[in-house]
matplotlib code that plots the C-alpha trace (Angstrom):
import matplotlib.pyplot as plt

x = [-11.5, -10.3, -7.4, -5.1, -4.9, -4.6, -1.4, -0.1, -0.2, 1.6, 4.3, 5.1, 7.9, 10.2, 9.2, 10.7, 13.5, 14.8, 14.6, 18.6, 18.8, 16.4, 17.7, 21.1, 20.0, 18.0, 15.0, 13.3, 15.5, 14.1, 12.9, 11.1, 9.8, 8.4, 7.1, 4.9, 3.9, 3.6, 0.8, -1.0, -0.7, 0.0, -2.8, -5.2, -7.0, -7.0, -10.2, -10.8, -12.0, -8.0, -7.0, -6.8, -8.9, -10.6, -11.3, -13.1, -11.3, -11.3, -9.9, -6.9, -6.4, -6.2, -3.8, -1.6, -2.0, -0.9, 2.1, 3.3, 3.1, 5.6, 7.7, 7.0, 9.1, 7.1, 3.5, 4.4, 6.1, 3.5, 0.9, 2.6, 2.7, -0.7, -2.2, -1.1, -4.2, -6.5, -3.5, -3.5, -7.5, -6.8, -5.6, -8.1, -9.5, -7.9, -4.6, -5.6, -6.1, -3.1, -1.4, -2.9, -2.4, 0.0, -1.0, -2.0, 1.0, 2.0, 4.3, 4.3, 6.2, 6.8, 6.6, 2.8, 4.4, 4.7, 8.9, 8.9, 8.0, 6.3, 6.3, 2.9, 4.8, 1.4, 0.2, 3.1, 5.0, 8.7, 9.6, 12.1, 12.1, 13.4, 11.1, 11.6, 10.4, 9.8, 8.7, 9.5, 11.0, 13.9, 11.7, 8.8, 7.9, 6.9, 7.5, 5.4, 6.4, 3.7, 4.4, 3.6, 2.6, 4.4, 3.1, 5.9, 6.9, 8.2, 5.8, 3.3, 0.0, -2.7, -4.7, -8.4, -8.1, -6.9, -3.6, -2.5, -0.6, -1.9, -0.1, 0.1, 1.6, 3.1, 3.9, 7.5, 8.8, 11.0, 14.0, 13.2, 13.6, 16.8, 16.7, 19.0, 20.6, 19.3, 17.5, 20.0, 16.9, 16.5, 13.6, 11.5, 15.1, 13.6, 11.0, 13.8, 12.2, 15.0, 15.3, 13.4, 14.6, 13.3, 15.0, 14.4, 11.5, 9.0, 5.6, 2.4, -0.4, -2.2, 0.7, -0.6, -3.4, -4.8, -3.6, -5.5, -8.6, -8.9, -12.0, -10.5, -12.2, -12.8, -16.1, -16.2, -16.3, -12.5, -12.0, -13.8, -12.1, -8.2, -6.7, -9.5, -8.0, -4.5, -4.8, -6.7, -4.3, -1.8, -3.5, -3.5, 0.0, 0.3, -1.3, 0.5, 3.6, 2.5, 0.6, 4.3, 5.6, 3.4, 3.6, 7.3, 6.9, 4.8, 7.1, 10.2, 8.2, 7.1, 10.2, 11.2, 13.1, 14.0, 14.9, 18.1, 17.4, 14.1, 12.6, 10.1, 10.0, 8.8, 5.6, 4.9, 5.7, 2.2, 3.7, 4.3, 1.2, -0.5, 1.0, 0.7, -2.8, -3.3, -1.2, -3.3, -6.6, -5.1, -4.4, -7.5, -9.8, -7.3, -7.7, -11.2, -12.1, -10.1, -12.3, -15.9, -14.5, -13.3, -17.0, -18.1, -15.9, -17.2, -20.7, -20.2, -18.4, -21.0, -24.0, -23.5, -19.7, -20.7, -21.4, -17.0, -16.7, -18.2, -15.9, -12.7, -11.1, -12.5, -10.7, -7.3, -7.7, -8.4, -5.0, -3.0, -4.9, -4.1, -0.6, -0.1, -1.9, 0.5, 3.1, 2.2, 2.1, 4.9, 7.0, 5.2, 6.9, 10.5, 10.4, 9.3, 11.7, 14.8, 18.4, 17.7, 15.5, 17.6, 19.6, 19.5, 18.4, 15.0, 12.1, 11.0, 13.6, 13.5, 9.6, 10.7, 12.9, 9.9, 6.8, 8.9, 10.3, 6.3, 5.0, 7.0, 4.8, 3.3, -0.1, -0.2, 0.9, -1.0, -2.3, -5.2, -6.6, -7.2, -9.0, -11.2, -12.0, -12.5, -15.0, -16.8, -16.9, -17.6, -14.4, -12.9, -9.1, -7.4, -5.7, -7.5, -6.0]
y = [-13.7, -10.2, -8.6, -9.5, -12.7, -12.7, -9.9, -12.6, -15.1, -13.5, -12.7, -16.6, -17.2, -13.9, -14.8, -18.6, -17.0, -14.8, -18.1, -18.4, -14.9, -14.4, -17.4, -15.8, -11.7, -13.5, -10.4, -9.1, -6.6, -3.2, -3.4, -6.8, -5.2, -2.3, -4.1, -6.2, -2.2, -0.9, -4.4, -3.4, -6.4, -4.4, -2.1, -5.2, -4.9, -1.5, 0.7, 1.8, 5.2, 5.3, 4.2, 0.2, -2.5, -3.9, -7.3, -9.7, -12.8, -15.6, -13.3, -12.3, -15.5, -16.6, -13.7, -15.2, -18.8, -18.0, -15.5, -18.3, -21.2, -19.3, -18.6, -19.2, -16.1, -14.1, -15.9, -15.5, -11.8, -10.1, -11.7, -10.1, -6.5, -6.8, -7.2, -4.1, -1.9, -5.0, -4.8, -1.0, -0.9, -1.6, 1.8, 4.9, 5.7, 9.3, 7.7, 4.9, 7.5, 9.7, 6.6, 6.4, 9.8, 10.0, 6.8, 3.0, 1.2, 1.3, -2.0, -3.2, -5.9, -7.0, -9.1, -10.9, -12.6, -10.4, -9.7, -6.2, -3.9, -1.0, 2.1, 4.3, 7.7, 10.4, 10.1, 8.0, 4.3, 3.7, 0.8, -1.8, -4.8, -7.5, -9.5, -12.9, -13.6, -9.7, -11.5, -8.0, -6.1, -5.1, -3.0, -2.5, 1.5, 0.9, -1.5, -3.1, -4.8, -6.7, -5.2, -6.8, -3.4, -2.8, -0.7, 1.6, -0.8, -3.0, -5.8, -6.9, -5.2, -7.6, -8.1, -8.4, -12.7, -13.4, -14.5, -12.8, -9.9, -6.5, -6.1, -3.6, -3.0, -0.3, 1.0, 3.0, 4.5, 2.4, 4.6, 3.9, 0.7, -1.6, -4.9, -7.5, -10.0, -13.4, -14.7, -18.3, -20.7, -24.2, -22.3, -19.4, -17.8, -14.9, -13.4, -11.4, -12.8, -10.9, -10.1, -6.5, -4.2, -1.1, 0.0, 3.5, 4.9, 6.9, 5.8, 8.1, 6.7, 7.0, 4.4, 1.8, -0.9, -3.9, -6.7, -9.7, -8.0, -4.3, -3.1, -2.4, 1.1, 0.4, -0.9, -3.4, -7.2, -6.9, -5.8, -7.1, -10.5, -9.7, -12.6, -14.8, -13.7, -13.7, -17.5, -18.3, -16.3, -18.2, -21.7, -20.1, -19.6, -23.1, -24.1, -22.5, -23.6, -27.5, -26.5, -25.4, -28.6, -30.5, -28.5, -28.9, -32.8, -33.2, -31.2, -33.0, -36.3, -35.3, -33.8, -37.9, -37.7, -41.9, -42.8, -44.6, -48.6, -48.2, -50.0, -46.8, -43.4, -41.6, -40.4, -44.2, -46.0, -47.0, -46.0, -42.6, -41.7, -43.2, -41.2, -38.2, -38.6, -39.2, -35.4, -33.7, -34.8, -33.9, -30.3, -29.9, -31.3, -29.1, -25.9, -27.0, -26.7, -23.6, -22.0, -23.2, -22.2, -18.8, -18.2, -19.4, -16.4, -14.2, -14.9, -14.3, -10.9, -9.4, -10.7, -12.0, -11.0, -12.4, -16.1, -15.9, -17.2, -20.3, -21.0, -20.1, -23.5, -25.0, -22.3, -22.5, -26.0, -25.9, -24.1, -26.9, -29.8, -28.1, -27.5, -31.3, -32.1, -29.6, -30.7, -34.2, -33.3, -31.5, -34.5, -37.4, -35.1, -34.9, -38.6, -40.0, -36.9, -38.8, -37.8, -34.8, -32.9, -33.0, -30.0, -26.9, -25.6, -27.5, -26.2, -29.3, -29.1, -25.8, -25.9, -28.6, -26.9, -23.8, -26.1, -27.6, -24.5, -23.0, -25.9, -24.7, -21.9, -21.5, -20.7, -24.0, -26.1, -29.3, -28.0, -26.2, -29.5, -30.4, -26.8, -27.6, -31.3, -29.7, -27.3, -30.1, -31.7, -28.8, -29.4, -25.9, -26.9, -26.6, -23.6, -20.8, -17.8]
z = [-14.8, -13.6, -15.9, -12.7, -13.0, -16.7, -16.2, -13.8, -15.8, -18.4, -16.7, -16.0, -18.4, -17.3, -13.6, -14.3, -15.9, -12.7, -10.1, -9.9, -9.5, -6.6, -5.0, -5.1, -4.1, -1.6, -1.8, -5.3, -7.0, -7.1, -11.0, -10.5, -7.7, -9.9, -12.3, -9.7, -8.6, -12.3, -12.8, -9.8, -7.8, -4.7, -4.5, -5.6, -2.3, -1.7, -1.7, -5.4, -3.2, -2.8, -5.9, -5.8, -7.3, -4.0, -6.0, -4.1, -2.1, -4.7, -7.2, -5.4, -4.2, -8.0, -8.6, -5.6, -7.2, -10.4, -9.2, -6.8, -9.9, -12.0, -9.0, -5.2, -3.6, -5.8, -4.9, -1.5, -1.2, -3.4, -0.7, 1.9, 0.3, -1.0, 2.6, 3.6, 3.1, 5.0, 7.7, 7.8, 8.1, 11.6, 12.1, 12.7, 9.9, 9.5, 9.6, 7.0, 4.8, 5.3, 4.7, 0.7, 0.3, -1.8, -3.9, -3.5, -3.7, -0.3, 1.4, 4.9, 6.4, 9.3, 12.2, 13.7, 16.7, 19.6, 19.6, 21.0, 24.0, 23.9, 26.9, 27.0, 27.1, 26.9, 23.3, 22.3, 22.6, 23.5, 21.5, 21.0, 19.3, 17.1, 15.0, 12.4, 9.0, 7.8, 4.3, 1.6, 4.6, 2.0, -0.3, 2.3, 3.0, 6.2, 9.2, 12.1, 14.6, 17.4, 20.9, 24.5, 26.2, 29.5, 32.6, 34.5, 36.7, 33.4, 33.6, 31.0, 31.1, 31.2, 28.5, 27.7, 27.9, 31.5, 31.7, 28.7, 28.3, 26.5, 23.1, 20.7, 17.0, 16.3, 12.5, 11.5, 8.4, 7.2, 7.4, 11.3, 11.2, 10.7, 8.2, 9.6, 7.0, 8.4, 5.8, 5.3, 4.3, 2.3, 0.4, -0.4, -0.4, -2.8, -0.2, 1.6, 4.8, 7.4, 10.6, 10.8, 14.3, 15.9, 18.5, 20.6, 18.3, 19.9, 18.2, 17.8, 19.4, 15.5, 14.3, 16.4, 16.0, 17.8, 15.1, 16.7, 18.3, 15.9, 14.4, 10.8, 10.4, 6.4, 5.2, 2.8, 3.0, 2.0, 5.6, 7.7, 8.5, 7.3, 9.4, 8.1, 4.0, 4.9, 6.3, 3.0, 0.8, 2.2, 1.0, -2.3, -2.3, -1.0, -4.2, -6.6, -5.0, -6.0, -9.1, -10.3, -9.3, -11.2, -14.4, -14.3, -14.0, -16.7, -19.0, -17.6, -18.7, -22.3, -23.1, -23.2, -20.3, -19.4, -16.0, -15.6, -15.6, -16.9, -19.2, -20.9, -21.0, -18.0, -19.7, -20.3, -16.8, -15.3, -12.3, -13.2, -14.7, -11.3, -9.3, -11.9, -11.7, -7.9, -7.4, -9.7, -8.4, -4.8, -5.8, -7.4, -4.6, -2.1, -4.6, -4.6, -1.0, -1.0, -3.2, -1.5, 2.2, 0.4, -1.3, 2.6, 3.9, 1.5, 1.9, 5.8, 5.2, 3.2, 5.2, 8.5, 10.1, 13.4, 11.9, 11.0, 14.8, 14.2, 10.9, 12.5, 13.5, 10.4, 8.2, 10.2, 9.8, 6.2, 5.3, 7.3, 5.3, 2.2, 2.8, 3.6, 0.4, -1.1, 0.2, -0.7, -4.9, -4.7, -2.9, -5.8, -8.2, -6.8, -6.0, -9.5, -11.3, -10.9, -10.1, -12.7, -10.4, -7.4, -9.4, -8.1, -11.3, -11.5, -10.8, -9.2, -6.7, -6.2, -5.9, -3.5, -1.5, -1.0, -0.3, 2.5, 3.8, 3.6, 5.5, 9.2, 8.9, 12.4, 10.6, 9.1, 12.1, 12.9, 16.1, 13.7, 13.0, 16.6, 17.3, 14.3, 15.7, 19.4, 17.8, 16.2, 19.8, 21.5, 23.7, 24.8, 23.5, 20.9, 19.3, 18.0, 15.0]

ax = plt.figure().add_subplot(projection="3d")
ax.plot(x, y, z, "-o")
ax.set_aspect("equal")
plt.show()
């Protein structure tokens, strides 16, 4: 296993031991935030010819799994940050490196869903815009925002799908851009996940990149399908999330915990260790599918990009099955934890609390699984990433 996932690993116990206080800052402080830099997590995907590690896909999403077991917000916010370089391969490839130039550990966050306008002004964008969920925007060094590109007349451009509009995203420092305290949530309260606002910024033409339709202009199998590794990175997260859940159950149970009115320990209720055993074989087979539709992505990126099409649904599909089965463990473990675990200081509640709040992520809606069945029909509907 790469020396990644080992670091991250090792850092579990002074990860569990900073969950009240990134519940209460509501972001990662700055020296957690360096220490996640100083272990190389965020440049884990970036080109080794610009000083990263550009491990493979199953490898980071290992790293992600273990991050997000010791603590979710971190799982999830060091996922974010470390797709920047896959997100910034989108931009020419001049600018890409301009962008390393001074070192790998470069942040973006920002916004996917299309919440801002941009004006085509010569060799630049007049932007404004406010977008949700900019996960690490509070110590990200750059911003991006997803545009709906508007003509003079102030309507939407149309785009290359009829009836769609043209949209661009456009990339500030973040010194341009405004965070905007909104982030009130039941979970994942450490991600930092504001409000993120641009408003009036003229944007060079060499800032901007086609997020859903690009050609990422960095060779590698790394880049060649980022949406396709962000939707499975988020699975691993997914994963973690649980994986914490249960380990905090079964320590809970060994420590002879004894639920009120029952007749045995925890550990020894037949009940329990049913229900115990039904979770863990549920994470494992959804870690395990993970992992085969992962080496399946791979596999395609190296050899055959064009056959990624045909996988598509399936994938999408894949990340809402396993967050249900996720969310599933991670519910077995509140419900047979007792009136303990409904304190804000457990970890099982607090694992809870993210796995719920992670599961009304638009990427892991049920509307994934009927695109995967209407490919397996070869009906037109559904939805598509």
């Amino acid at each position: 296993m790469h020396e990644l996932v080992d670091r991250a690993r090792t850092l579990t116990p002074s990860l569990r031991a900073r969950a009240e206080q990134l519940d209460a800052v509501r972001r990662l402080p700055s020296d957690l935030v360096d220490e996640l830099r100083s272990a190389g997590f965020f440049r884990m995907f970036v080109p080794r010819s610009h000083g990263g590690h550009e491990i493979d896909l199953r490898t980071g999403m290992a790293v992600l799994e273990a991050l997000a077991t010791a603590d979710p917000a971190v799982g999830w916010t060091v996922m974010i940050g470390s797709e920047t370089p896959q997100l910034m391969a989108f931009l020419n490839r001049e600018t890409f490196d301009k962008m390393y130039a001074a070192g790998p550990d470069v942040i973006v966050a920002g916004g996917f869903n299309a919440q801002g306008t941009a004006v085509p002004a010569n060799d630049e964008y007049q932007v404004d815009g406010r977008w949700a969920f900019g996960s690490g925007s509070t110590h990200a060094d750059w911003i991006f925002g997803n545009c709906v590109v508007l003509g003079a007349d102030g309507d939407p451009r149309p785009g290359p799908v009829p009836g769609t509009p043209l949209m661009r995203s456009v990339l500030v420092p973040a010194s341009q851009a405004r965070v905007v305290d909104t982030w009130q949530v039941l979970g994942l309260r450490g991600t930092g996940s504001h409000d993120v606002e641009i408003r009036g910024v003229r944007v060079p033409e060499e800032h901007t990149f086609d997020l859903f339709a690009g050609t990422p202009s960095i060779p590698g199998p790394g880049f060649t399908s980022p949406l396709t590794h962000f939707i499975l990175h988020l699975g691993a997260v997914a994963v973690g999330i649980a994986q914490g859940a249960l380990d905090a159950t079964v320590e809970l149970a060994t420590s002879g915990k004894q639920r009120l009115y029952a007749r045995a320990r925890l550990a020894d209720s037949q009940l329990f260790q049913a229900n115990l055993g039904r979770a863990d074989l549920s994470l494992r087979a959804a870690r395990a599918l993970l992992e085969s539709t992962a080496d399946e992505v791979w596999a395609l990126c190296s050899n055959d990009p064009a056959g990624l099409a045909a996988i598509g649904p399936r994938v999408s599909a894949t990340l809402t099955w396993v967050t249900d089965a996720a969310l599933s463990v991670v519910d077995t473990c509140y419900r047979s934890g007792g009136g303990q675990v409904a304190r804000d200081a457990s970890p099982v509640q607090r694992r809870f609390r993210d796995m719920h709040t992670f599961s009304q992520h638009a990427a892991a809606a049920e509307g994934w699984l009927s695109g995967h069945g209407a490919a397996l029909v070869g009906s037109p509907g559904g939805l598509s990433y």
